[in-house]
Residue frames relative to the residue before (quaternion, step in Angstrom):
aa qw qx qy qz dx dy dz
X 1.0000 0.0000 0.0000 0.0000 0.00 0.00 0.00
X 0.6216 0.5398 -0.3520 0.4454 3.68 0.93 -0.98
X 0.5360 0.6445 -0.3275 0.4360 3.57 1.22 -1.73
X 0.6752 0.3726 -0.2721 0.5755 3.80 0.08 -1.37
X 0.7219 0.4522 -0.4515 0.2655 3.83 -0.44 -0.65
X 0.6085 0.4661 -0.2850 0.5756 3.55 1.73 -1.00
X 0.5756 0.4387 -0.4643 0.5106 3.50 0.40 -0.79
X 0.6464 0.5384 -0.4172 0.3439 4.14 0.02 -0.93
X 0.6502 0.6239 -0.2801 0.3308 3.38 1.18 -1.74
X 0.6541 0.5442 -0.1665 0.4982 3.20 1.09 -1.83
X 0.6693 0.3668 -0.4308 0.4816 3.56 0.34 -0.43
X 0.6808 0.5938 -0.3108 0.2955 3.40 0.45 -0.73
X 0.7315 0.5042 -0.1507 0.4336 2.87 1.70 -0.70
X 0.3124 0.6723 -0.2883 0.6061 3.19 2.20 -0.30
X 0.8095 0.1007 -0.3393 0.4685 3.30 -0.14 -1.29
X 0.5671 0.4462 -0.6186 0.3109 3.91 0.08 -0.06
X 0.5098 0.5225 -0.5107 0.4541 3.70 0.56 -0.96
X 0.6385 0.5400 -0.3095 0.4527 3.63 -0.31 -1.29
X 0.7755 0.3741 -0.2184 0.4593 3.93 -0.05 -1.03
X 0.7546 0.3527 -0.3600 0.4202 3.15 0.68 -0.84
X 0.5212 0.5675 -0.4542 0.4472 3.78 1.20 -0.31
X 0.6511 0.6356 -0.2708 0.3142 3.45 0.97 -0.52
X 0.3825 0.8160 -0.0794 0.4261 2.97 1.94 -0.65
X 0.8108 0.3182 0.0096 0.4913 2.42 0.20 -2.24
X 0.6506 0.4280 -0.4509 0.4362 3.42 0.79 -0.23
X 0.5294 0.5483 -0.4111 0.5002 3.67 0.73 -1.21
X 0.8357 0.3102 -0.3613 0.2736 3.77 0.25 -0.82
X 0.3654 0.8116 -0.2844 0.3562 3.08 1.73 -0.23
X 0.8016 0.2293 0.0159 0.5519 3.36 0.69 -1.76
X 0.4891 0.4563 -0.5706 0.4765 3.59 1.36 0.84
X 0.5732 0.5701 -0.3905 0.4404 3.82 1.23 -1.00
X 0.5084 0.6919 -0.3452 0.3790 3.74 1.31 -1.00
X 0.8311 0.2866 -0.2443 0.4093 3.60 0.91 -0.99
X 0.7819 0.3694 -0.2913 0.4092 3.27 1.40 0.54
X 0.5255 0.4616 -0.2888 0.6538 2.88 1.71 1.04
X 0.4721 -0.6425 0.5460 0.2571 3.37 -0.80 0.93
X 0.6212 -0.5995 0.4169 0.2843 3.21 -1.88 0.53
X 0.6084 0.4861 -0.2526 0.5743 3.57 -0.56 0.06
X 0.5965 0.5931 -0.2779 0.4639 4.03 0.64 -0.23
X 0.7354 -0.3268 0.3704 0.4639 3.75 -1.35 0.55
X 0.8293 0.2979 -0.0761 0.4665 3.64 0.32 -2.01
X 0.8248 0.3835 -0.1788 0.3749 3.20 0.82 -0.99
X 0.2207 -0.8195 0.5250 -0.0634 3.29 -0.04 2.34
């Protein structure tokens, strides 16, 4: 029972890790269209 609760935890944290990278990109290449290239945001 303990085994599954850590194993649950860790996934959970994968998929937040995972989402939140997802984010950051999605916000990335929205900041991208209001920020020139060559700039902080604009990669």
């Amino acid at each position: 029972m303990f085994c599954v609760l850590v194993f649950n935890v860790s996934m959970l944290e994968t998929f937040l890790r995972a989402f939140a990278n997802k984010s950051v990109v999605l916000a990335k290449t929205r900041f991208a269209h209001h920020y020139p290239r060559g700039t902080q945001y604009g990669q």
